[in-house]
N, C-alpha and C positions, 0 to 999 in steps of 0.2 A: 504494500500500500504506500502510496505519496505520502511524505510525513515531511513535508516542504514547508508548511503552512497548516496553523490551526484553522475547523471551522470556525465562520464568521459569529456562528453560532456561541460559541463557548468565549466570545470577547467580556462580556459581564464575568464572567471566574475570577479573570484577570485585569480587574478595574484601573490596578495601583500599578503594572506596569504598561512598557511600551509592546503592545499587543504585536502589533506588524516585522519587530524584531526578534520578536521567540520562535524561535527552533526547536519543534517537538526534538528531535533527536539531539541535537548538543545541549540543548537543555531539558534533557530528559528526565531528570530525576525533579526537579523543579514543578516542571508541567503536571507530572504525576501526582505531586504531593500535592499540589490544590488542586484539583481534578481530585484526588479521591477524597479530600478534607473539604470539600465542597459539589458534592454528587449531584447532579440530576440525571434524568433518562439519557438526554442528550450526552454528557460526560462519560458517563458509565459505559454507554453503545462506545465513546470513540477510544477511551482508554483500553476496550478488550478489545477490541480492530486491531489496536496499535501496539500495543505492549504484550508480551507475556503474562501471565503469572507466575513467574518467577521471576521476572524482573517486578511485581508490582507488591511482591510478596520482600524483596530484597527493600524495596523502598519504604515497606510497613512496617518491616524489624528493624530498619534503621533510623529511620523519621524519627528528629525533635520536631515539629511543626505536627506532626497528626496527636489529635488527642485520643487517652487510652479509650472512650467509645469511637470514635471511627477506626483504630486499629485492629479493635475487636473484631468491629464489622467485618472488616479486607479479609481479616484472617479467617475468620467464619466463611465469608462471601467466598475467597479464593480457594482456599479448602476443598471447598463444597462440588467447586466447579472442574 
C-alpha cells in the first residue's frame, strides 16, 4: 500500500502538527501512537492496512504517550486479531 501520505481524513488526529509533512513510514512510530491513542473507524481501518501487528504491538509495549487503558485495548485488540 502507498504510505506516501496520510488520508485527508485523519488531519483532525493531528491538529498540533504540520499535517502535509508526516510521513507515515519515517514517522512511523509517531503516526501510530496517536492513531491508536486517538481511534476512530477511520484510524483503526488505516493503521491495520498499514502496519502490522507486531509493529503496532512493539509501539504499545513501548509507548510513554499511550495510556494504560488504550494499551490494554491494543493488546487485547491485537491479541485477539
Amino acid at each position: 500500500m502507498n504510505m506516501a501520505r496520510l488520508p485527508e481524513g485523519l488531519r483532525g488526529q493531528f491538529w498540533d502538527t504540520d499535517f502535509d509533512q508526516l510521513d507515515p513510514t519515517l514517522h512511523a512510530r509517531f503516526v501510530a501512537e496517536r492513531l491508536m491513542a486517538m481511534t476512530t473507524p477511520e484510524a483503526l481501518r488505516w493503521l491495520l492496512a498499514n502496519y502490522t501487528a507486531a509493529e503496532l504491538l512493539v509501539v504499545c509495549n513501548t509507548s510513554r504517550r499511550l495510556t494504560s487503558r488504550d494499551r490494554n485495548f491494543w493488546r487485547l485488540y491485537l491479541d485477539a486479531s
